[in-house]
Every structure is written in C-alpha cells, then in structure tokens.
N, C-alpha and C positions, 0 to 999 in steps of 0.2 A: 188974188193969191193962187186958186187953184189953176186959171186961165194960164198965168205965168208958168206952173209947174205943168201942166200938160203940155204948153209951148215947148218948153223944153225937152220935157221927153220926145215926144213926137218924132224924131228919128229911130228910137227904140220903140217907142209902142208900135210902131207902123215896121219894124223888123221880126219883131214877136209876134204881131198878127200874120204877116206874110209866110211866117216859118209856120206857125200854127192853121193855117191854110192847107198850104203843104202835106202837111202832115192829116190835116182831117181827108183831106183830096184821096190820101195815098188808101186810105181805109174805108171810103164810100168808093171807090174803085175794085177794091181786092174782094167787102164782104160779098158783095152778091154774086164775084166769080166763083167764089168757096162753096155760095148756095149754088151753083151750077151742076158743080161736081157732086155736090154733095145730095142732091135730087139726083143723080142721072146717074153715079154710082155705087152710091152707099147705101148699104141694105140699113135699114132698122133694128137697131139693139146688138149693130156686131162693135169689134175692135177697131175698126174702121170708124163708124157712128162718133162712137164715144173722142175718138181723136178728132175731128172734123168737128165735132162739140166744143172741146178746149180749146179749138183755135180762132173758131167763131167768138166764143166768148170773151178769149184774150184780147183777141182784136178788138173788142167794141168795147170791153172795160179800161184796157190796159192803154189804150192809142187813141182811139174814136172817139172816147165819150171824153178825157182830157183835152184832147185837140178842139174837139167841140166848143169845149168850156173857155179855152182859153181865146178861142177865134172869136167868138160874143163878147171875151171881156176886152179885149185887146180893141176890136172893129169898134166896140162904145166910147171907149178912151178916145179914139180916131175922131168919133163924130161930135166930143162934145169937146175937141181941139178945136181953140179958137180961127174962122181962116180955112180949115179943110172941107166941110161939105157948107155948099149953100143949100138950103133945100127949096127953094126957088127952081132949080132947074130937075129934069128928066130924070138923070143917071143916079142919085142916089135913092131914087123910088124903085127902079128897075133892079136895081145891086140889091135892097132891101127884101123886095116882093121875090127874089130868087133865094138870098139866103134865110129870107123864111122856108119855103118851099123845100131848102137842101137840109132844115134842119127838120121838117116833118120827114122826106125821105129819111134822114138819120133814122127816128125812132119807129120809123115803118120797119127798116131793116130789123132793128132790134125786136118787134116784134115777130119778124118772121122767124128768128133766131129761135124762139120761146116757142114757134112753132115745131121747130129740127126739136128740141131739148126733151118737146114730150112727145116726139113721134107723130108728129100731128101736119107735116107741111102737107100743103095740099096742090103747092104749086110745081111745075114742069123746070126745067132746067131751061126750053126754051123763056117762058117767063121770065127769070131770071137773070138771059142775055137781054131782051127787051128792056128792062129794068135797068139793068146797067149801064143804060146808055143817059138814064137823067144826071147823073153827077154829071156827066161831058156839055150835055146844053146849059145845065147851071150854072160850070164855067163858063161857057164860051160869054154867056149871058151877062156875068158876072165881070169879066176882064172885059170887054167892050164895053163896059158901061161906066168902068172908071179909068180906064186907060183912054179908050175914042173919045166918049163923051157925046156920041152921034145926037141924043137931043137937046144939049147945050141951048 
C-alpha cells in the first residue's frame, strides 16, 4: 500500500525535493557572504550590527532551516520509493556522506550566527569566503553522484 502511494507521488516528492534543494542552496550560499560583510564591516553594537542580525536570523529561521526540513523529508520519500535508489551501488553513499556534511555546515553556520548575536565572532571575513566555498563542492559532489553516476 505505501509502496504503491510513494510510486505514485514520486514525480511530486522528487519536484519538492529539487525545489527544496534550491532553496536550501540559495541560503548556504548567501549566509556566510552576510558573515563576510558582517566581520569586515560592521562594528559591534551599532545600527548596522543589529540589521545584519535580522537578516542573518531571517535567513536561517525563515528559508534555511524550512528548506533544510523539507529537503530530508522530501530526499527520504525518494529513497524509500520503490525502484529509485539501489544501495548496492557508489552514488547514493557519496550523495548521502555530502548531505550529511551540508547539513552539519548548515548548523555550523548557525552557530556562528549565535556568535555575531553576542558579539562574540572571532572569525576574519577571509574565513568566511574560504567557508563559502563548501556548499559549491557539496553540490558539485552531490549532482555528480546522481546525475553521472561515475561509480555505478
């Protein structure tokens, strides 16, 4: 019974995950630009601080942390569709062992957030671009692994 109803969805759950992808993508991309700026030119405790505060926070309550939520419910839907992953082969270990990875970066991020909130970051803006480059290998990591399939 259930087999049959995730067979069926499965054109929707795998359009809600791809959208919810997207959307997580778009905000492990943007927060650690915001900490760039917001190390390299925002003082501590001005009017500035405080706006670069809410936008942080919006970003990772209002978009991140939903997107998050809904790309682990949506990707389990995927895998426990009858037919879609064998686990026998390479790529959905590699897909898996990344978006663990992009979901500790997630709550790393939001840790450093909690850093800016009490005044407390310790890290450089350079940091920060460094940083921002793992969502990119994630992907790349991620979309080669179920598009190619290179260890089939």
């Amino acid at each position: 019974m259930i087999d049959e109803y995730l067979a069926a969805a499965y054109p929707w759950t795998k359009s809600l995950h791809v959208i919810s992808v997207i959307a997580w993508m778009a905000g492990l991309f943007y927060l650690p630009r915001l900490f760039v700026y917001h190390a390299e030119k925002v003082g501590t405790g001005t009017e500035t601080d405080a706006l670069f505060q809410t936008m942080e926070y919006r970003l990772l309550r209002a978009i991140m942390n939903p997107a998050m939520i809904a790309t682990w419910v949506f990707g389990l839907g995927l895998v426990f569709t009858p037919g879609v992953v064998y686990w026998g082969d390479v790529w959905p270990w590699t897909k898996a062992a990344a978006v663990l990875v992009m979901t500790w970066f997630h709550h790393w991020l939001a840790w450093r957030r909690k850093d800016f909130a009490k005044g407390e970051n310790t890290r450089s803006g350079r940091s920060y671009r460094i940083w921002n480059e793992v969502p990119t290998v994630l992907l790349i990591v991620i979309v080669v692994s179920v598009i190619a399939r290179p260890f089939s």
